[in-house]
LUMLONU-418960 format. One record per residue: x, y, z of N, C-alpha, C in turn. Coordinates in steps of 0.1 Angstrom, whole numbers, m for minus. Layout:
N
R/n_X/n_Y/n_Z/ca_X/ca_Y/ca_Z/c_X/c_Y/c_Z
R/X/Y/Z/X/Y/Z/X/Y/Z
...
end
This chain:
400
R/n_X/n_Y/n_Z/ca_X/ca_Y/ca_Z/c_X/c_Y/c_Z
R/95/m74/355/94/m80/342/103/m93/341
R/98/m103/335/109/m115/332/112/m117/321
R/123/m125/319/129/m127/303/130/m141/298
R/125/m141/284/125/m155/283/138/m155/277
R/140/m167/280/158/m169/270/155/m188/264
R/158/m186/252/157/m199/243/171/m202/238
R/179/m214/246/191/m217/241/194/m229/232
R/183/m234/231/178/m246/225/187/m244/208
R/198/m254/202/201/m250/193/188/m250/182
R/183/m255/179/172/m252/173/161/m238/168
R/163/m236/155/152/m219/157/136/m224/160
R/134/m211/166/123/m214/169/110/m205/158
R/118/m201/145/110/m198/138/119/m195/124
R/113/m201/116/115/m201/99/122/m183/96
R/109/m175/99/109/m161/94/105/m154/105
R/111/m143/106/105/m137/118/105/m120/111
R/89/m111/114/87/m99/107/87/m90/113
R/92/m81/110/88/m66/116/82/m57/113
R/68/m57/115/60/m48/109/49/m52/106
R/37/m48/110/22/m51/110/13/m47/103
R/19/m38/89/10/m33/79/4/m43/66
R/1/m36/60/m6/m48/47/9/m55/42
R/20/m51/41/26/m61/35/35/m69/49
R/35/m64/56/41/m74/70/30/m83/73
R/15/m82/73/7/m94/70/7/m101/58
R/5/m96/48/8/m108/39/17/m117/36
R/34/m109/42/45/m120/42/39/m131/53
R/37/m128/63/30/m140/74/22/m144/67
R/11/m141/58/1/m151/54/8/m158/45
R/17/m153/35/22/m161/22/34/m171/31
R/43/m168/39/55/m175/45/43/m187/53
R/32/m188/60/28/m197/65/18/m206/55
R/14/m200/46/7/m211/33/23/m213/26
R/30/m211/31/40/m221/21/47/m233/30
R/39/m231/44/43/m244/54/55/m239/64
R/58/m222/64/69/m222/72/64/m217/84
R/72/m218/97/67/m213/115/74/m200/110
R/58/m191/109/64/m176/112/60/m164/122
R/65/m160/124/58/m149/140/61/m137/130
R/53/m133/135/50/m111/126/49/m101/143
R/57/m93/146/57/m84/156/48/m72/154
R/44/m59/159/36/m54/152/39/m42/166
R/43/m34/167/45/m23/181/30/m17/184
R/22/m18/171/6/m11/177/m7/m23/175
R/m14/m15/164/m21/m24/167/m25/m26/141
R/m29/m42/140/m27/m42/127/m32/m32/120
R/m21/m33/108/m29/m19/99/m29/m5/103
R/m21/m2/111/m31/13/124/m22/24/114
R/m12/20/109/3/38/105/m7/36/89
R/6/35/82/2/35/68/m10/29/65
R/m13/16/65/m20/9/59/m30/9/64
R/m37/22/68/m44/27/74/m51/43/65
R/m44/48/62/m44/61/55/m42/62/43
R/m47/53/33/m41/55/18/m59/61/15
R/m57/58/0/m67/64/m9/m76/53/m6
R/m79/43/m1/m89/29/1/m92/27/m9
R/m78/25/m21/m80/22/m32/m72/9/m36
R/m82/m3/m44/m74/m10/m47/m73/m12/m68
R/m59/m4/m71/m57/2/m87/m45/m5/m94
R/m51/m5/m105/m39/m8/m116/m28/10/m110
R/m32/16/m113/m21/29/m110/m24/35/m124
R/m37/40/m130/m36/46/m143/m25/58/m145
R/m23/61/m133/m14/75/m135/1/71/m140
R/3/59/m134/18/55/m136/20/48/m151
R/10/51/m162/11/49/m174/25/61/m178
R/21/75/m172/26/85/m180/44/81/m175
R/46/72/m168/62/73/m162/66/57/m168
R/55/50/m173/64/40/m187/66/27/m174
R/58/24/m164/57/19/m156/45/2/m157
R/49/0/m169/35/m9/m178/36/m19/m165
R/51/m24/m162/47/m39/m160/41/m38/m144
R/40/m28/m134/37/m24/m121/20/m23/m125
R/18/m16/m132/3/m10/m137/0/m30/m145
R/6/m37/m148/0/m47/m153/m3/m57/m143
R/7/m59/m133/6/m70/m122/m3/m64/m111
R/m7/m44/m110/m18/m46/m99/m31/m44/m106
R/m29/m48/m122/m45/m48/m123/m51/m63/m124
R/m38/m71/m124/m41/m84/m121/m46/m87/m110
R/m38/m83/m97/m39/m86/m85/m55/m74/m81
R/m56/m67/m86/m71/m61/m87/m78/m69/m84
R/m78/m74/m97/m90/m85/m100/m89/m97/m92
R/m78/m105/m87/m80/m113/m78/m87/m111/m68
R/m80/m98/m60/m89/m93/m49/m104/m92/m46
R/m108/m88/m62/m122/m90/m60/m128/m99/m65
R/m123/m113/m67/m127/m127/m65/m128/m129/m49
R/m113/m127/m47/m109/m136/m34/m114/m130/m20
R/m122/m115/m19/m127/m106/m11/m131/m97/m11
R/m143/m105/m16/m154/m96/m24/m168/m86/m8
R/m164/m89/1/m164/m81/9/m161/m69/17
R/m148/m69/12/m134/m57/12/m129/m52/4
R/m134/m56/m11/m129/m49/m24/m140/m46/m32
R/m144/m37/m39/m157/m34/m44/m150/m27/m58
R/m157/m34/m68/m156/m24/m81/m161/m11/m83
R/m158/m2/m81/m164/14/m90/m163/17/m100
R/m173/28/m100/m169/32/m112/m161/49/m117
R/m151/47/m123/m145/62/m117/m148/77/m131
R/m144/83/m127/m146/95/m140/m140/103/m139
R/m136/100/m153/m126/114/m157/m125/124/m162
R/m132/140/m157/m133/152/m168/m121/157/m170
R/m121/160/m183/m112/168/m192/m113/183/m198
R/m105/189/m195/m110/207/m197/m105/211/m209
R/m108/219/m212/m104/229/m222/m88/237/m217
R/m89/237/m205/m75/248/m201/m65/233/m195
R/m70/222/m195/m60/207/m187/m48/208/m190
R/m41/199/m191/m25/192/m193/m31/182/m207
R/m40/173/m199/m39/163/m215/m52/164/m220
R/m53/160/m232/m63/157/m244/m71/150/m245
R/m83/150/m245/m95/137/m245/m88/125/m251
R/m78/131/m262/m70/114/m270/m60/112/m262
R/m57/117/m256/m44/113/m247/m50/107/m235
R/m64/109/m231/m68/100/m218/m75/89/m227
R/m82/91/m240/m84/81/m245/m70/72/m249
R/m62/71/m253/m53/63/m253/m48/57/m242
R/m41/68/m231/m45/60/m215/m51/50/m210
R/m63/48/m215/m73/40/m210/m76/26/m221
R/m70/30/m228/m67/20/m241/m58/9/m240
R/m45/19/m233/m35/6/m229/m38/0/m215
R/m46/11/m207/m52/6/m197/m60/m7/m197
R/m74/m10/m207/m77/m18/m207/m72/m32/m212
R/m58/m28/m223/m52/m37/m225/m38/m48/m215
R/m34/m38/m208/m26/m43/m197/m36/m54/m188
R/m51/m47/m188/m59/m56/m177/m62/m72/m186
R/m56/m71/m199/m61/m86/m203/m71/m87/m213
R/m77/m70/m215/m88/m70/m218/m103/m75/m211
R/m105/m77/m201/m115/m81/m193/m123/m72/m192
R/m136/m75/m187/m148/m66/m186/m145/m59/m178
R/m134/m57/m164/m130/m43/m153/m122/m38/m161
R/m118/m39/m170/m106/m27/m179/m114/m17/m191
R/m129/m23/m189/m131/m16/m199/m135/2/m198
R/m136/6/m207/m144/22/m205/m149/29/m215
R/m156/37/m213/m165/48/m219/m161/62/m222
R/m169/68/m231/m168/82/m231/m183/89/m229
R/m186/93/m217/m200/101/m215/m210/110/m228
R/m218/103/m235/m221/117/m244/m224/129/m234
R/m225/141/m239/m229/150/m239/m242/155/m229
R/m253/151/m232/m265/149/m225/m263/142/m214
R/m253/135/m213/m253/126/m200/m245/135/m192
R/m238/145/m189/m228/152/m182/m237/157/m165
R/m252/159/m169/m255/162/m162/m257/157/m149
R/m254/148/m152/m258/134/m141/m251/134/m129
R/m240/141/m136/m227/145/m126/m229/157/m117
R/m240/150/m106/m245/163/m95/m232/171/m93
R/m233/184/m95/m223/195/m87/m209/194/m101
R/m210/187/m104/m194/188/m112/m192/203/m122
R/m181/207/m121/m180/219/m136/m183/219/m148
R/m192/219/m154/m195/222/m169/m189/227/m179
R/m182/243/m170/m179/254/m184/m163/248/m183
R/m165/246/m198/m151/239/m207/m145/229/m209
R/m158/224/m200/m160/205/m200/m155/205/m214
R/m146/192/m218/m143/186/m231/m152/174/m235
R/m149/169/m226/m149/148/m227/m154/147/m210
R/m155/139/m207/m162/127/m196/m156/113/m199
R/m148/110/m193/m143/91/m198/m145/82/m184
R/m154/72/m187/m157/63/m170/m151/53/m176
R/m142/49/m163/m137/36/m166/m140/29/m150
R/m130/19/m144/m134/7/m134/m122/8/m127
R/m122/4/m112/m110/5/m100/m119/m4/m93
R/m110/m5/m82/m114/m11/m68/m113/m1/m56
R/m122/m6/m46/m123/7/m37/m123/m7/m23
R/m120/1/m13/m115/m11/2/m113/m1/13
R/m118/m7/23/m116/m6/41/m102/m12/41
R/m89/2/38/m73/m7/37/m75/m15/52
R/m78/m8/65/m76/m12/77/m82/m29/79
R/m90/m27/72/m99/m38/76/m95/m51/66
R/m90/m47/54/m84/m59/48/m70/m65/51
R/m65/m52/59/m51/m58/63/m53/m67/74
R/m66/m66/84/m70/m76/93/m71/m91/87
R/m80/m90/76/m85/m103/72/m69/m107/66
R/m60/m101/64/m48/m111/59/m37/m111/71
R/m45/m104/84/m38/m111/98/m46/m121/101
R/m59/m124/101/m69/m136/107/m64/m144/97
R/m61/m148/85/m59/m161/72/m43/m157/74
R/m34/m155/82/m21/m160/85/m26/m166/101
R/m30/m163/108/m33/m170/118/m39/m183/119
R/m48/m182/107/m55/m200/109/m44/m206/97
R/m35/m199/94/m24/m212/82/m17/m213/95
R/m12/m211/107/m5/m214/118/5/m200/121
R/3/m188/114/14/m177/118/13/m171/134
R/21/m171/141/21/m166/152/21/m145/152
R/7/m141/156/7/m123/148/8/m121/166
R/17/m110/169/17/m106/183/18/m89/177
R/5/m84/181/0/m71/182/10/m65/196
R/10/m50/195/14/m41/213/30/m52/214
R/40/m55/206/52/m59/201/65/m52/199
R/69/m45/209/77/m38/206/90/m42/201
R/100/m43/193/112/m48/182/122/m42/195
R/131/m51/201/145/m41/208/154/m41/196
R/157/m50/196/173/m57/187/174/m68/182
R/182/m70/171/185/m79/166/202/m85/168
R/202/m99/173/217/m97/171/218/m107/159
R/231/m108/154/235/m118/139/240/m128/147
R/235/m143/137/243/m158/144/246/m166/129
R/254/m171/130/261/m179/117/247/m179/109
R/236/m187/113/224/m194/102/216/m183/107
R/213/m173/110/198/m164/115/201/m154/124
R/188/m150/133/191/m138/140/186/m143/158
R/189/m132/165/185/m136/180/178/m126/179
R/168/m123/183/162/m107/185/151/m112/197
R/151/m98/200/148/m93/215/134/m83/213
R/121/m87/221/109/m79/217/105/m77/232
R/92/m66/233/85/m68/247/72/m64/241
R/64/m65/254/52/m65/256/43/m65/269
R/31/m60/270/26/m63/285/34/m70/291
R/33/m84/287/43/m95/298/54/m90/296
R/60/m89/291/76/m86/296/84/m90/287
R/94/m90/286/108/m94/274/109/m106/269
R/109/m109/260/109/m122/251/121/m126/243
R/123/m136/239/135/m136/232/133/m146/225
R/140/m146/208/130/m155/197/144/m158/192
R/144/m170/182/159/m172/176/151/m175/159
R/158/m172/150/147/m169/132/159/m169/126
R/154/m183/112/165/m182/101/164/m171/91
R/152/m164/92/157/m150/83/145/m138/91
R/151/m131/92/140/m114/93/143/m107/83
R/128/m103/87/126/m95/74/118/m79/83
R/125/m70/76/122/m57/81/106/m49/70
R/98/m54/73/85/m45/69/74/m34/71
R/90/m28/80/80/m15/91/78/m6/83
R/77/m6/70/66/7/65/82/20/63
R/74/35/72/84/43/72/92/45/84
R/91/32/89/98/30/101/113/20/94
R/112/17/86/122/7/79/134/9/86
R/138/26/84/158/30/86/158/27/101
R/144/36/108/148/29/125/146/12/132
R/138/4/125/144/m9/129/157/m11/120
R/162/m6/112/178/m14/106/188/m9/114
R/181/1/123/193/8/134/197/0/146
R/181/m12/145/188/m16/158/189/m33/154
R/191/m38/140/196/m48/137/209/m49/133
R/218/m60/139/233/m58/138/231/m64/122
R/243/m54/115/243/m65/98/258/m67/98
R/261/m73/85/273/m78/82/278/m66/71
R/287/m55/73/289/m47/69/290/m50/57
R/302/m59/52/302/m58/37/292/m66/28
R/278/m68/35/271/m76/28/258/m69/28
R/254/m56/36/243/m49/36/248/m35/20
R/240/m32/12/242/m22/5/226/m14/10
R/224/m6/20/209/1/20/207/7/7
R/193/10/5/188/17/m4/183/33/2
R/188/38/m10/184/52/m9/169/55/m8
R/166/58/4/147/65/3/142/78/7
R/139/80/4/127/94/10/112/91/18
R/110/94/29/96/98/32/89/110/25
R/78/108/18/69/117/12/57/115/19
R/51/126/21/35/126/27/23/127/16
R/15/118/22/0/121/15/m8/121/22
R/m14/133/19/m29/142/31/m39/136/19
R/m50/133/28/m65/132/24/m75/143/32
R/m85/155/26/m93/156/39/m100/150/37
R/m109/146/48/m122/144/47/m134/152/52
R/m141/154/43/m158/163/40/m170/156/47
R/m178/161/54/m190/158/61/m196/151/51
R/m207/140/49/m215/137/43/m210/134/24
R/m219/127/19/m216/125/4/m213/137/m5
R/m206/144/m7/m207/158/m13/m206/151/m32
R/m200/136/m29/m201/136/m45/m206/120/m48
R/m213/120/m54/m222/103/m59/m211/95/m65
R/m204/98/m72/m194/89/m81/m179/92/m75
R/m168/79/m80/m157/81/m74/m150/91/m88
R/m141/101/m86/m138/109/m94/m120/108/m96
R/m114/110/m112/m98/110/m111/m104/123/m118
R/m91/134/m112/m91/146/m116/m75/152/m115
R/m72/159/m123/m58/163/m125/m60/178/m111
R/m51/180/m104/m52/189/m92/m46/207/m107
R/m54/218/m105/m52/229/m114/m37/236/m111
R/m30/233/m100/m14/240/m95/m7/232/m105
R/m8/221/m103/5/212/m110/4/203/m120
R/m10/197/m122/m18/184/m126/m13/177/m122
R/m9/172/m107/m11/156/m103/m24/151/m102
R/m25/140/m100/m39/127/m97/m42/132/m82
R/m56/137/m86/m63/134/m73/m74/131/m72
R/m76/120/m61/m89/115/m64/m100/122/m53
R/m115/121/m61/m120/128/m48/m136/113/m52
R/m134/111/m34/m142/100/m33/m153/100/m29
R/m166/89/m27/m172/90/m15/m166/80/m6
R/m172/82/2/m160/69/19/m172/70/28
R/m180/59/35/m184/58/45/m194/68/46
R/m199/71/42/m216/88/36/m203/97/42
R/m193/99/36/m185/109/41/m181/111/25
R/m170/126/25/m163/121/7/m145/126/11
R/m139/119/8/m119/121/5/m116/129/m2
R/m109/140/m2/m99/144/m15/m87/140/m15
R/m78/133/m18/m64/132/m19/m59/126/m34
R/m48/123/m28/m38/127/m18/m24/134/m27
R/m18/140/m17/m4/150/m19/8/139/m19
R/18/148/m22/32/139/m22/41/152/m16
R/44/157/m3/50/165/2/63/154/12
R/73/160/3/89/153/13/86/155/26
R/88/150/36/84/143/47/103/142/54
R/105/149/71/120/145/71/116/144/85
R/105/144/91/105/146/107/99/129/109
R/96/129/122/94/112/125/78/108/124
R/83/95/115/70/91/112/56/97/122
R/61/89/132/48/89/143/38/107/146
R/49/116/137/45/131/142/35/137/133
R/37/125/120/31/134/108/18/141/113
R/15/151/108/3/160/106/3/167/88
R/m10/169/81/m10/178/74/m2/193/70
R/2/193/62/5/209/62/m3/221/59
R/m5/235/56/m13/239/56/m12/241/39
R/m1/243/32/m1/240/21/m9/230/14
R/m9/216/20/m17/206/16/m31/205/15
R/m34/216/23/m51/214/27/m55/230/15
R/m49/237/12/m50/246/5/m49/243/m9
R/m43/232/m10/m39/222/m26/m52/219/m28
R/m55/213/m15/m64/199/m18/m79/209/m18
R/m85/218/m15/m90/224/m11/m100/230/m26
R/m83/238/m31/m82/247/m45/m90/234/m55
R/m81/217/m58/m89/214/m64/m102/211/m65
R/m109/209/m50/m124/200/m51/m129/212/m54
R/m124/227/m47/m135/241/m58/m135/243/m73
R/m123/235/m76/m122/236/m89/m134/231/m99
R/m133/215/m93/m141/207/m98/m154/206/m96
R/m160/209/m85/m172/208/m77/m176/223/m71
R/m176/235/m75/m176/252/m72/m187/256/m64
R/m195/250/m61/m207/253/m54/m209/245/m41
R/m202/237/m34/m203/228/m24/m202/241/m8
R/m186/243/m10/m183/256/m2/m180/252/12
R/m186/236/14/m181/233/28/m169/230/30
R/m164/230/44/m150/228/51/m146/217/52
R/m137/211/54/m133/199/61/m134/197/71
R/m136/185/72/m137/179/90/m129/172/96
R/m118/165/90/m107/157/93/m97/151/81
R/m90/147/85/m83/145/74/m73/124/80
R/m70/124/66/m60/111/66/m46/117/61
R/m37/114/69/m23/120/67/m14/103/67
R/m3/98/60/3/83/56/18/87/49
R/22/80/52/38/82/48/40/70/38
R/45/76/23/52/65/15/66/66/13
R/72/52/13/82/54/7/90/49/m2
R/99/61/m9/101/61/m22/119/60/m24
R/125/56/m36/134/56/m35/141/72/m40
R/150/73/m30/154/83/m34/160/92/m47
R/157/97/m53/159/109/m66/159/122/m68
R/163/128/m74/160/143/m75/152/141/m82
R/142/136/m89/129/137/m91/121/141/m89
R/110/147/m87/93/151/m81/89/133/m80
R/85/133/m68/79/118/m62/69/116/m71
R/62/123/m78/50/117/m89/57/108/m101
R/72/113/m103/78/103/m113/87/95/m110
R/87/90/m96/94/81/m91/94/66/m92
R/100/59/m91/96/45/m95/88/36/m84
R/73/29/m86/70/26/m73/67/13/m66
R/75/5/m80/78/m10/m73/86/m12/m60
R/81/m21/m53/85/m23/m39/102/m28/m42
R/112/m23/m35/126/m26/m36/126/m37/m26
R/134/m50/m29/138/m62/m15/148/m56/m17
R/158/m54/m7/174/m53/m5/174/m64/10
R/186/m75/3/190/m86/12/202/m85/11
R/211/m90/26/220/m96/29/231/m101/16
R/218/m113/11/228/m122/2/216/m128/m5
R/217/m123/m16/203/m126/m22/204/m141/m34
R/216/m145/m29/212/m164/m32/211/m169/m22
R/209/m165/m8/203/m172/8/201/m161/16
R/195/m154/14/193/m142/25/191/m143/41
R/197/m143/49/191/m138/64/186/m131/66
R/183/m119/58/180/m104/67/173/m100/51
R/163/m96/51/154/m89/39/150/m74/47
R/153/m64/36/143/m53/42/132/m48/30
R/119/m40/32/110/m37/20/110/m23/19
R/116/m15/11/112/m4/7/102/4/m6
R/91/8/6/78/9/m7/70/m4/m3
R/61/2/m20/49/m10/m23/39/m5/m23
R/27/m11/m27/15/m7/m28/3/m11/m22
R/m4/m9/m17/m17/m23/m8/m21/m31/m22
R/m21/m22/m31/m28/m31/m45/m20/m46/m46
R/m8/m43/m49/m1/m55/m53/7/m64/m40
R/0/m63/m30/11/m67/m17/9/m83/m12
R/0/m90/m24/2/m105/m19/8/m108/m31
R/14/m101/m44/24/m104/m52/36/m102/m47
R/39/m92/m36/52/m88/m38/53/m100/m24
R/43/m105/m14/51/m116/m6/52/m126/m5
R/45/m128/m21/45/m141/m29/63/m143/m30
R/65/m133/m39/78/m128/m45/86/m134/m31
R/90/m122/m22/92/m125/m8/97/m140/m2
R/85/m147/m6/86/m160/1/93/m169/m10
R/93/m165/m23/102/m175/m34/116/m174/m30
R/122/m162/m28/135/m153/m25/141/m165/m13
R/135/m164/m2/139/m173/12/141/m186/9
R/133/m194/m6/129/m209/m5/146/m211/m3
R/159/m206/m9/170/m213/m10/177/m215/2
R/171/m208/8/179/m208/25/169/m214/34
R/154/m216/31/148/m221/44/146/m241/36
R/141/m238/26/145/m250/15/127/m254/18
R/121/m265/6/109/m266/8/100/m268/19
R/86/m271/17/79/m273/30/64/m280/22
R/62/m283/35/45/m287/27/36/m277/26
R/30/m275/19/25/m265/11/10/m266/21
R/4/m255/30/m7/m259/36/m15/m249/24
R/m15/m238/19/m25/m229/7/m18/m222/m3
R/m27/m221/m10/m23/m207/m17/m29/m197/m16
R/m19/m185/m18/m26/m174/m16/m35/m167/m25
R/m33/m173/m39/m36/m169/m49/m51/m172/m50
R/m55/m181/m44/m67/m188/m45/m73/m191/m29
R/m68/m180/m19/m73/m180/m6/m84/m168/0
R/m97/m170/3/m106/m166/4/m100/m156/13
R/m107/m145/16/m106/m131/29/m117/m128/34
R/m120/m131/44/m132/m126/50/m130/m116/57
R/m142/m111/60/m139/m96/67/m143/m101/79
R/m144/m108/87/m147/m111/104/m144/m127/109
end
């Protein structure tokens, strides 16, 4: 194996990333439409851990009304709607439904109200709006429960190939000029007055890159790349996190026509049960998570959760699962239950009037070219302007 070594005082890159999920691509797409040389490392292959396994949903977060979370639920039903201007081949409007029981947690007026501020956070726009099913119409709902049906309320979401959109915002950082190196493995970072030296490999062999700021975006890998970046002790404060798990199974064939929000009967969390690909999803769980990323599997509690609700809702189906999606989020640490956790993305930097060193804990795929919008405003004081080659806000995504 050979090594490259760059002694050149000169960096050889603005920003340099770690991590190849939806928000480690978008900081490359947003840091390169704002004119800066950025390289994004990636140890697999894009998209493949997290951003790979969510709900393939793109949401305001209706659930995160109940935790007083307006202004999160307001910016991703913004960035919703962008999405399905800006990639309209990777984001699809649905339509979702909500039954309401007689034995539930909340009240036809309580999800009516829900959905009230819901459509008002969206701006009011024609995707915020919703309905209440009459009566005669329940039936429509092949397979669903009947006895002690209350209410029926359809409202609007986005649904997405997460995998495949995290591509299209690796191909639109690559033609703004971002350098994306997939099969990337991160050694170390060392600290230099203005930036970092860090050390990567790959098929070829050992490389070595010099960057006025890194940014750590590995997902639930975050604590082990900060283990092998040197920091400046009295200028790092980490944030407290948790790994939490979310299982999806997945069911052979369309078991249900419409995408469905349903409260789970053990606890009333949100779970959604979808169709996906002539296949259908139930998820997902929030189970604390302490083993290593790379190991996750389901638990058998989780498949028994997720299991209990779709009989709940749907009693006559009866078939098994065939596979499942298992994804790691992360959350900031609390004695809380993860469902009432806070789930805006945390930046924790160095020195947050010139940062060298950014790390991301959390985030959502919904809102992840706001938060490296955000991201890229943070760095302007230390990398200082550039010529502007796009915006993101108004940059097309094609799926190929």
């Amino acid at each position: 194996m050979t090594e490259y070594s760059n002694s050149c005082g000169e960096y050889d890159y603005d920003i340099a990333i770690i991590g190849g999920g939806i928000h480690g691509a978008g900081i490359a797409q947003a840091g390169a439409a704002a004119g800066y040389r950025v390289i994004c490392l990636e140890q697999g292959g894009w998209g493949a851990a997290t951003s790979s396994q969510s709900s393939k949903l793109i949401h305001g977060g209706l659930r995160y009304l109940q935790t007083g979370q307006l202004g999160l639920v307001r910016r991703c039903l913004q960035e919703r709607d962008r999405l399905l201007q800006l990639a309209p081949d990777l984001v699809w409007l649905r339509r979702f439904y909500i039954p309401v029981y007689r034995q539930g947690r909340y009240s036809p007026e309580q999800i009516r109200w829900a959905l009230r501020t819901y459509y008002l956070l969206s701006g009011m726009r024609s995707t915020g709006q919703y309905t209440e099913l009459a009566q005669e119409q329940w039936g429509q709902l092949t397979g669903l429960q009947t006895r002690d049906l209350l209410a029926v309320f359809q409202y609007y979401d986005g649904q997405t190939d997460d995998r495949r959109l995290t591509q299209a915002v690796v191909r639109s950082a690559q033609a703004l000029g971002a350098e994306m190196c997939s099969k990337a493995r991160f050694s170390y970072a060392e600290r230099e007055v203005k930036g970092y030296n860090i050390r990567w490999e790959s098929a070829e062999g050992q490389h070595g890159i010099r960057c006025r700021v890194l940014i750590n975006a590995a997902g639930p890998w975050v604590q082990n790349v900060m283990a092998q970046i040197e920091v400046p002790p009295a200028q790092w404060q980490p944030a407290p996190m948790e790994l939490v798990q979310g299982t999806h199974l997945i069911y052979e064939g369309a078991l249900v026509e419409r995408c469905y929000y349903v409260e789970a009967p053990e606890d009333g969390r949100a779970v959604f049960i979808l169709p996906w690909l002539n296949k259908t999803l139930v998820g997902t769980t929030e189970t604390p998570y302490a083993g290593k990323p790379e190991d996750i599997l389901p638990t058998q509690g989780e498949i028994d959760y997720l299991k209990q609700t779709l009989a709940f809702y749907f009693p006559f189906m009866g078939e098994e699962p065939s596979g499942f999606l298992c994804g790691l989020r992360v959350l900031p640490g609390d004695q809380q239950a993860a469902f009432f956790r806070d789930r805006d993305t945390r930046l924790v930097m160095d020195d947050e009037s010139a940062p060298n060193l950014m790390a991301l804990y959390g985030g959502k795929l919904t809102d992840y070219r706001a938060t490296s919008a955000k991201v890229i405003r943070c760095l302007r004081s230390v990398l200082g302007e550039r010529e502007q080659r796009a915006d993101t806000a108004h940059l097309f995504l094609a799926d190929s």
